[in-house]
N, C-alpha and C positions, 0 to 999 in steps of 0.2 A: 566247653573247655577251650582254654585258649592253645591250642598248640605253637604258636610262632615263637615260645619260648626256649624251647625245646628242640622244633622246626627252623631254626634258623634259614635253612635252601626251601623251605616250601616242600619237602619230596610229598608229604603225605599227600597236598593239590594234586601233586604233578601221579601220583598212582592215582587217586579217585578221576582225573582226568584221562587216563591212559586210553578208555573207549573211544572217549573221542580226538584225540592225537590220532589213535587208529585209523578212523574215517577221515579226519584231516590226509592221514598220508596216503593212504587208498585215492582221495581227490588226486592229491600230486601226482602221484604213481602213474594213473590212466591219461595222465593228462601231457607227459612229458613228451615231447617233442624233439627230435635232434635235429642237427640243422646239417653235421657232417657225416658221412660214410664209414661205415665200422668195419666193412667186409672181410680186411686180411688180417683179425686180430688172431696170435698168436698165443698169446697169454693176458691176464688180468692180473692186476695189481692193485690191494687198494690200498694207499697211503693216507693215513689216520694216526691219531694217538686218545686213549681213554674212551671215555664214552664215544667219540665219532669213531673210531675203529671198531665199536660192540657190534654194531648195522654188516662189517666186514665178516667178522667172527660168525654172528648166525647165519647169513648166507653161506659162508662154507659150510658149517655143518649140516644144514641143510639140501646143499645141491652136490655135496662132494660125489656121492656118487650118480651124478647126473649129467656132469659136465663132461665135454671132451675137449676142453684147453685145462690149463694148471688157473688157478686162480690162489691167489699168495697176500695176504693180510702181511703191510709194513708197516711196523712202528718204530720208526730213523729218519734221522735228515737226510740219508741218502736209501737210493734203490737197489736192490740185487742186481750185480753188474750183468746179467742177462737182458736186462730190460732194454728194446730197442725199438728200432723202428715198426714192427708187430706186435707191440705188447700196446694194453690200453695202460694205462693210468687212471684210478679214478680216485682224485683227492679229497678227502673228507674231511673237511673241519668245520664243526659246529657255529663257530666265532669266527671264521673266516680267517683268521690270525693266531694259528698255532704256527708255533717257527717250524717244527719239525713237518709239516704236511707242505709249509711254503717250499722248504728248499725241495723238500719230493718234487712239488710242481715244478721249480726249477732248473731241477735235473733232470726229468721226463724233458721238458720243453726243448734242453740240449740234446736230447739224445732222440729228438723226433718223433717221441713213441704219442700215438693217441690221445687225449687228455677229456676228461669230465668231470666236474667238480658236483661237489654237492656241499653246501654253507647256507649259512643266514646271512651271508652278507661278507663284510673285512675285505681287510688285501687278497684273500682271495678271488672273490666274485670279483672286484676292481682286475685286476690279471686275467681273469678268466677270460672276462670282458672285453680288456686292451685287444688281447692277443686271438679272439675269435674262437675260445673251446664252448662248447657245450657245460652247461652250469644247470644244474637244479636247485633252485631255492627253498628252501623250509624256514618253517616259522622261528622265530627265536623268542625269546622269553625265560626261556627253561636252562635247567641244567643238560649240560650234555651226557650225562652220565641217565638223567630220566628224557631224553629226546630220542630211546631206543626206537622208537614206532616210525621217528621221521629219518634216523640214518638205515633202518632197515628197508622198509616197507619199498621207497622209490629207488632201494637198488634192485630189491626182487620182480619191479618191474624194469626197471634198467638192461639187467640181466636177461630176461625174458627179449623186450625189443631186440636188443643186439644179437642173441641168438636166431631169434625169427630172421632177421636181417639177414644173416650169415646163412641160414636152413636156404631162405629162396633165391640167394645169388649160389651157393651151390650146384640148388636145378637146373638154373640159371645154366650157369657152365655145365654141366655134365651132357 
């Protein structure tokens, strides 16, 4: 049966692939590397919109009761005016070029606070880049709305690194 008639986005692919998206982001995930210091973060932010905010959405409800900062899913061109120099920023947009996740980045960037991207690429990774943040890359192809496996998966290790971080400069200091 032909589905593309029907299928216009491909979703039925993009589910029958979802196994392997998963293993795809699991690579990413273990693999990611930061290049700057995360230790005084305060709070997390993730600025997205639609599908790149879904990867935001399951980690909270996931870790809500595991974390000990606020961690806050934004979908605005701008951030909750608390957002400062100890909050991270982590801006998510699948296309690299969602207006709403740019100006997030552009306001995090004014206002100092931490930055790490995660895209397939656009004005975003292009900025990411210029300015020296930490960027995660994912595959593109897909809809962002079925690329749940790539905006999740490398924040749940995201998440993880930076905590670990923060765990052993605490010992650190105490």
């Amino acid at each position: 049966m032909n589905y593309h008639k029907i299928d216009k986005s491909d979703m039925f692919q993009s589910i029958f692939d979802f196994p392997n998206q998963l293993e795809t982001a699991l690579k990413i995930g273990k693999k990611i590397k930061l290049t700057k210091q995360y230790n005084n973060i305060k709070n997390i932010v993730i600025a997205g919109m639609g599908g790149s905010a879904v990867g935001g959405d399951l980690l909270l409800t996931l870790l809500k009761n595991h974390l000990s900062i606020p961690l806050y899913i934004s979908r605005d061109y701008s951030l909750p005016n608390w957002v400062n120099k100890s909050s991270l920023v982590i801006c998510s947009s699948y296309s690299g070029d969602t207006e709403e996740t740019l100006s997030a980045f552009n306001e995090a960037k004014g206002k100092k606070s931490a930055i790490i991207g995660i895209t397939t690429g656009g004005k975003l990774a292009q900025q990411l880049e210029e300015n020296g943040f930490d960027k995660i890359i994912i595959p593109g192809g897909l809809q962002p709305r079925s690329a749940v496996s790539f905006s999740l998966i490398p924040l749940i290790y995201l998440i993880q690194n930076l905590l670990n971080a923060q765990s052993r400069q605490q010992s650190l200091d105490d």
